[in-house]
C-alpha positions as CSV (number, residue, x, y, z in Angstrom):
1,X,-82.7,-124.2,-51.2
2,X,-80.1,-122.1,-49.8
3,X,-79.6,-119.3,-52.5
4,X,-81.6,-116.7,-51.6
5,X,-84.2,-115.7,-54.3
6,X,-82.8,-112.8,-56.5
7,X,-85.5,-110.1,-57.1
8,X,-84.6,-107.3,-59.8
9,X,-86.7,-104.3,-58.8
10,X,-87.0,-101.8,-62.3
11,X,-88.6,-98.7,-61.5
12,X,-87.2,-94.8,-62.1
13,X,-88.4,-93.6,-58.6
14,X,-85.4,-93.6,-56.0
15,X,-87.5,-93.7,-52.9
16,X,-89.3,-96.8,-54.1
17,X,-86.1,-98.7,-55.3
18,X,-84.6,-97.9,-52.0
19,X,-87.7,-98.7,-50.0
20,X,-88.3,-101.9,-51.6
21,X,-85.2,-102.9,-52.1
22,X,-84.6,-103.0,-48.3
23,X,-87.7,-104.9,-47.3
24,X,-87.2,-107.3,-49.4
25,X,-83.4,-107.5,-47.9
26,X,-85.0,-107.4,-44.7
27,X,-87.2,-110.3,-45.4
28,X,-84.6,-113.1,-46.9
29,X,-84.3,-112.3,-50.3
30,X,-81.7,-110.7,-52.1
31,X,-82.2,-107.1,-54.4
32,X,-80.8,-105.6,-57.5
33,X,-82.4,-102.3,-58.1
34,X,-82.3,-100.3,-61.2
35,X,-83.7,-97.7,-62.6
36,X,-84.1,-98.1,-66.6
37,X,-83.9,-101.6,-68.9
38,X,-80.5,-100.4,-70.1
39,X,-79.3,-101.2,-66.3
40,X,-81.8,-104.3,-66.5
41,X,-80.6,-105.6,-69.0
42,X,-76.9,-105.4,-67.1
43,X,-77.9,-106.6,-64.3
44,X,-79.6,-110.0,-65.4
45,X,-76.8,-110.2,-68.1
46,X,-74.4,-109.9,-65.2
47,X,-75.9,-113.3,-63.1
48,X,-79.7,-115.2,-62.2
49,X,-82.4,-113.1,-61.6
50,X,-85.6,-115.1,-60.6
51,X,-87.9,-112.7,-60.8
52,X,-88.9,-109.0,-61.6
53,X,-90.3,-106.1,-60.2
54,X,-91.1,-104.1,-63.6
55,X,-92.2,-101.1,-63.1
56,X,-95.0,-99.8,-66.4
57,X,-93.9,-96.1,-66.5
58,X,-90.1,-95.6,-67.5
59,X,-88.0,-93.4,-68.6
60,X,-87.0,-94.6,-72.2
61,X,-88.2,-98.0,-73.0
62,X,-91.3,-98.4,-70.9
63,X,-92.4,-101.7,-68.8
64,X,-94.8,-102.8,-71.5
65,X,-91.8,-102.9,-74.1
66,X,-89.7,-104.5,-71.8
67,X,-91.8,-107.4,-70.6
68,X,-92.9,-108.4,-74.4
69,X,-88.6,-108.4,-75.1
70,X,-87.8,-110.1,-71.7
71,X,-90.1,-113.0,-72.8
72,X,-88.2,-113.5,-75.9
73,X,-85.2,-114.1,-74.0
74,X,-86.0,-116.0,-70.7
75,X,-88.7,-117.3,-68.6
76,X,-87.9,-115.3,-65.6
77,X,-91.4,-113.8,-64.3
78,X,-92.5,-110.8,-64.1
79,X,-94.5,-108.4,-61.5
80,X,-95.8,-105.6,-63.0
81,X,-96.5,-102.2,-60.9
82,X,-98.2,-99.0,-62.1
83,X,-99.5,-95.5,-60.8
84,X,-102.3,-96.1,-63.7
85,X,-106.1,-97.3,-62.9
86,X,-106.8,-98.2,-66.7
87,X,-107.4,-102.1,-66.8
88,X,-106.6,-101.9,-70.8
89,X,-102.9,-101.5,-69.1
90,X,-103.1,-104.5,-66.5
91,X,-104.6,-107.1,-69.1
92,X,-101.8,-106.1,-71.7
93,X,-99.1,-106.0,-69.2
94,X,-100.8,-109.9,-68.4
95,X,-101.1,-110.4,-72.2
96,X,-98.0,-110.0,-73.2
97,X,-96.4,-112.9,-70.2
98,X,-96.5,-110.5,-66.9
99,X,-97.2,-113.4,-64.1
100,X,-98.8,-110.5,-61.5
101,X,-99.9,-106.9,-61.3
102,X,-99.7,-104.2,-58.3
103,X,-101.0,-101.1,-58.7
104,X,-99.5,-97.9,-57.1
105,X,-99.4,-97.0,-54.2
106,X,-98.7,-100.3,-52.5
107,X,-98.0,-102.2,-48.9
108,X,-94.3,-103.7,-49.2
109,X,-95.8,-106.4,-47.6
110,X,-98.5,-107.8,-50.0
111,X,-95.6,-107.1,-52.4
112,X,-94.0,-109.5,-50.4
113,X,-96.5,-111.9,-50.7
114,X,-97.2,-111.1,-54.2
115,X,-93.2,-112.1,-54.5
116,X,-93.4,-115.5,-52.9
117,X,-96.6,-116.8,-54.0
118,X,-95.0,-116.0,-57.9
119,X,-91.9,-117.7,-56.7
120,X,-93.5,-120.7,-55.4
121,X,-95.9,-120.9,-58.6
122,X,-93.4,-120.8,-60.8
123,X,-91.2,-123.6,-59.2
124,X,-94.1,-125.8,-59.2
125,X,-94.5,-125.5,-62.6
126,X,-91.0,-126.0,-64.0
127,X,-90.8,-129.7,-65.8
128,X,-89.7,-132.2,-63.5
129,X,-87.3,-134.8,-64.9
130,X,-90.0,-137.2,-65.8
131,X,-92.7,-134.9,-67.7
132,X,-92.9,-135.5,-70.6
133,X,-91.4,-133.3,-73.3
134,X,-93.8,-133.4,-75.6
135,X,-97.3,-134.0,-75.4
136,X,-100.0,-134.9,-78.8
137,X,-103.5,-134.6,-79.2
138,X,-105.8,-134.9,-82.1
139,X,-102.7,-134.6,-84.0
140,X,-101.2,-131.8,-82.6
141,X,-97.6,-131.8,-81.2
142,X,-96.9,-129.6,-78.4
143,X,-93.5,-129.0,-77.2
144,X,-92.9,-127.8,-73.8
145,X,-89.4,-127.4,-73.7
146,X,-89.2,-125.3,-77.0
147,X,-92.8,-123.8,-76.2
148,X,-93.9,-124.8,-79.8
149,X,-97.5,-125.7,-81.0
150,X,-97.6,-128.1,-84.3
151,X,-100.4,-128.3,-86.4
152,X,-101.8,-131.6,-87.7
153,X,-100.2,-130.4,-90.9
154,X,-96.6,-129.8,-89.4
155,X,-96.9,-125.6,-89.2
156,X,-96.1,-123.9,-86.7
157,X,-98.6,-122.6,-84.8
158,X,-97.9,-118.8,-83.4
159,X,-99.0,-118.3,-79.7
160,X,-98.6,-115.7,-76.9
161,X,-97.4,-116.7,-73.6
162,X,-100.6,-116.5,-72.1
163,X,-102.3,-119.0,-75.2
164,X,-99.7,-121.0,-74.8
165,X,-99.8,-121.2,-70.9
166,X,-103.4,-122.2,-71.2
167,X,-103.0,-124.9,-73.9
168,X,-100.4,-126.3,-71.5
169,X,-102.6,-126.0,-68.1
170,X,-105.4,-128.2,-70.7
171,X,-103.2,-131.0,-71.8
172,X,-101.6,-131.4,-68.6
173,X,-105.6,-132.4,-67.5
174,X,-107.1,-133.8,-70.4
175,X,-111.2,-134.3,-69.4
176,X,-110.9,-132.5,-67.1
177,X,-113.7,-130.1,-66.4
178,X,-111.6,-126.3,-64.9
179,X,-113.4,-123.8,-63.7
180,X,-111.8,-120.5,-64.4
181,X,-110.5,-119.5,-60.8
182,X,-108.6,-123.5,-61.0
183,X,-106.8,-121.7,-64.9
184,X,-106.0,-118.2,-62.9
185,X,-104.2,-120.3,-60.5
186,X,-102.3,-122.3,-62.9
187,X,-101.6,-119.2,-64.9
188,X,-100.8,-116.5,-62.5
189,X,-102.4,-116.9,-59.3
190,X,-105.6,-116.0,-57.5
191,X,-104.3,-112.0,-57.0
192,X,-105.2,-111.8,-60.2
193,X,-109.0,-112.5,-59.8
194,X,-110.0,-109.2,-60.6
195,X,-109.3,-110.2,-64.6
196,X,-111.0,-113.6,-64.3
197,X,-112.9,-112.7,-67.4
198,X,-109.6,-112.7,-69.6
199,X,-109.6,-116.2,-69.1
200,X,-112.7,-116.2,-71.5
201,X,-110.7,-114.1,-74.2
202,X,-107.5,-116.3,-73.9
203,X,-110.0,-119.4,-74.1
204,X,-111.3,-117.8,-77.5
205,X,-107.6,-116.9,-78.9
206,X,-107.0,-120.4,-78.3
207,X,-109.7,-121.8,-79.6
208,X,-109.2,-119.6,-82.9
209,X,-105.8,-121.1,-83.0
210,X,-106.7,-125.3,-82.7
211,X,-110.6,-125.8,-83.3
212,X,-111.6,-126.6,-87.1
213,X,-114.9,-124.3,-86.4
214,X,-114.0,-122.0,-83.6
215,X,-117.5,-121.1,-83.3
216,X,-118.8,-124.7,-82.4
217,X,-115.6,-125.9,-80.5
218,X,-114.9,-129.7,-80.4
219,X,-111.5,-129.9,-78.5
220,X,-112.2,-127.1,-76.1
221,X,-115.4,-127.5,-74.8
222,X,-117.4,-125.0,-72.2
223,X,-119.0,-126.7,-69.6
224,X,-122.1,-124.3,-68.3
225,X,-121.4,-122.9,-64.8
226,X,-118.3,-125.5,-64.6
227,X,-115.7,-123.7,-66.9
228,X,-113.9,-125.8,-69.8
229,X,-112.6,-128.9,-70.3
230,X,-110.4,-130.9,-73.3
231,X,-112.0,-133.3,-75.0
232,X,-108.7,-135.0,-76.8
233,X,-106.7,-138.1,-75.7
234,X,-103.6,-136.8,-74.7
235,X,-100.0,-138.7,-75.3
236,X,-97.2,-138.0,-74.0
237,X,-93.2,-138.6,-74.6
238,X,-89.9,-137.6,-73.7
């Protein structure tokens, strides 16, 4: 590939936008830094952006505001970076679609890292021309293109990015057996090991969502000290 990746760094601090902006110059990629999602918004009007530096704490709209509208419009991932300890903040920021999380104060270079492993996740996971567009299972209809769930009874199902994410990561290894650190790496990466236990909430929003009795789940089924595994058939077609 001979584009240079194009990193949108969003944070009101001047030192760090400059800082940042310049090491990741430095190191082969190209920066857009901006202070506010008014100039955000500009900037990945204005061309591609494949991925963002969103900063929580901004002047106006603030990063957790931002990230839930950025993922009504585009795919384009998100890093998340805070000055606050409080891990309610981190697993919302993850919640609502962030694909990583760096607290403040950082090392530009695990940023760095942070960057490229997002980069390389994420371009591993985009459909190839032969996956399947739409995948079924116990008579649900999951479409990965239009990121729509189907119920048996042709609803639509609602789902956050994350429940979504997860269903996908399952029907993309039906009987599988996952153990929780093999769905962090599918959904965000091992830097986010520190929340591993989210994966049992998203697991139970899921199973809410698709099992006829949630309580004594058929279709997602946990395997003791082996992690989970879908039960279903699954079909797919273009």
């Amino acid at each position: 590939m001979n584009r240079l990746p194009h990193v949108l760094i969003v944070d009101d601090d001047h030192e760090i936008r400059r800082l940042v902006g310049r090491f990741l110059t430095e190191n082969g990629m190209r920066a857009t830094a901006v202070r506010d999602t008014k100039e955000a918004d500009a900037a990945i009007d204005s061309g591609r952006v494949d991925l963002v530096v969103l900063d929580l704490m901004l002047p106006g709209e603030d990063g957790l505001s931002y990230a839930r509208r950025l993922r009504q419009r585009a795919a384009t991932p998100i890093l998340m970076l805070t000055a606050r300890g409080d891990d309610t903040d981190r697993i919302v920021g993850l919640e609502l679609g962030a694909d990583d999380y760096l607290g403040k104060p950082f090392n530009p270079r695990e940023l760095l890292a942070r960057i490229r492993a997002v980069l390389r996740r994420t371009a591993d996971q985009k459909p190839g021309p032969s996956r399947a567009r739409l995948r079924r299972f116990a008579g649900w209809r999951l479409d990965i293109v239009r990121r729509e769930l189907t119920r048996p009874d042709g609803a639509l199902v609602p789902m956050t990015d994350t429940e979504f994410d997860l269903l996908c990561a399952f029907v993309d290894n039906p009987q599988r057996v996952m153990s929780r650190d093999q769905l962090l790496d599918m959904l965000r990466g091992r830097e986010a090991q520190l929340f591993d236990r989210s994966i049992d909430v998203a697991v139970m929003r899921l199973r809410r969502k698709i099992e006829p009795n949630p309580a004594q789940p058929t279709l997602i089924k946990t395997i003791r000290n082996g992690g989970y595994v879908l039960t279903a058939d699954v079909e797919g077609e273009e």
